[in-house]
N, C-alpha and C positions, 0 to 999 in steps of 0.2 A: 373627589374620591373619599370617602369612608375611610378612616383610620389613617389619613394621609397628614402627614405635617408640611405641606406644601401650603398652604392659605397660611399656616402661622410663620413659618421662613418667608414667605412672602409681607405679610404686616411687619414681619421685622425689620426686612429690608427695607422696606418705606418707612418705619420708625428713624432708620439710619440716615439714611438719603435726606430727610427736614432736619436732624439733628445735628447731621454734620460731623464735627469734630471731638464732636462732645460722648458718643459713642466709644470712643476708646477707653474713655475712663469708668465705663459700666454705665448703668440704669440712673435717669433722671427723671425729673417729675414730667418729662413728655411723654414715659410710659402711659399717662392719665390719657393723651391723645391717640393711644389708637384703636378704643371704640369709635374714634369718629372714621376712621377707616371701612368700617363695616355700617351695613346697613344705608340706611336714606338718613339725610339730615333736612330739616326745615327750618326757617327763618324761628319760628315757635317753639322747637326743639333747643334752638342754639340760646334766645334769650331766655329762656326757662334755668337754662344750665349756667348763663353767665349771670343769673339774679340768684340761684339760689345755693351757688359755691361762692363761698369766700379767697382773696391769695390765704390767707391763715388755716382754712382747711386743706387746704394743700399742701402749706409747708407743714401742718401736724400731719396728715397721711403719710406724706414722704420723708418723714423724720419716723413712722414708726415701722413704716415698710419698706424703703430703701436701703439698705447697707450701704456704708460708705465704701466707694472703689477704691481699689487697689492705685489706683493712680492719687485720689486724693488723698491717702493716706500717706503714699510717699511726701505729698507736696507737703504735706501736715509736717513730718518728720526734716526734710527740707529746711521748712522752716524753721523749724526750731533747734536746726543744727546749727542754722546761721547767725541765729541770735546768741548761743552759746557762745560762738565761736569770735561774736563781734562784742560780747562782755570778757572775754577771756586775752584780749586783744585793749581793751581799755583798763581793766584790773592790771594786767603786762606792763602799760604804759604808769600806771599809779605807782606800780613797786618801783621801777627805774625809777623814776621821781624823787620817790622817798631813800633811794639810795645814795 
């Protein structure tokens, strides 16, 4: 149907469904997978595309087109609470020391 966004909540759905759990935390470079979704693929189609993409062009494409999700961002921030918090915990330990 014409003007319907059923075929793309549909590709998305199957974006999800291969991706798994990975979906929660936003858009990954399996976004690149779902024009194989559509259309016909051929043995000559597939090696064409796995000789003349690099993993390097892909992790620049998804470095310049991806946002980082909200989830990885938390883990970002996470981490870096933890490290604070596990110097802040060893500096603690130095001053009693030195007391």
């Amino acid at each position: 149907m014409a003007g319907s966004t059923e075929i793309l909540e549909s590709l998305f759905s199957d974006l999800k469904r291969i991706s798994g759990q990975h979906t929660k935390s936003g858009f990954t470079r399996l976004i690149l997978a779902l024009p194989a979704f559509v259309g016909s693929l051929d043995e000559q189609i597939i090696r064409d595309a796995m000789t003349t993409v690099t993993n390097k062009d892909i992790k620049e494409w998804a470095k310049e087109n991806i946002t980082r999700s909200i989830q990885s961002e938390r883990n970002k921030v996470t981490s870096w609470l933890k490290s604070i918090s596990e110097n802040t915990d060893k500096f603690s330990c130095q001053i009693e020391k030195a007391a």
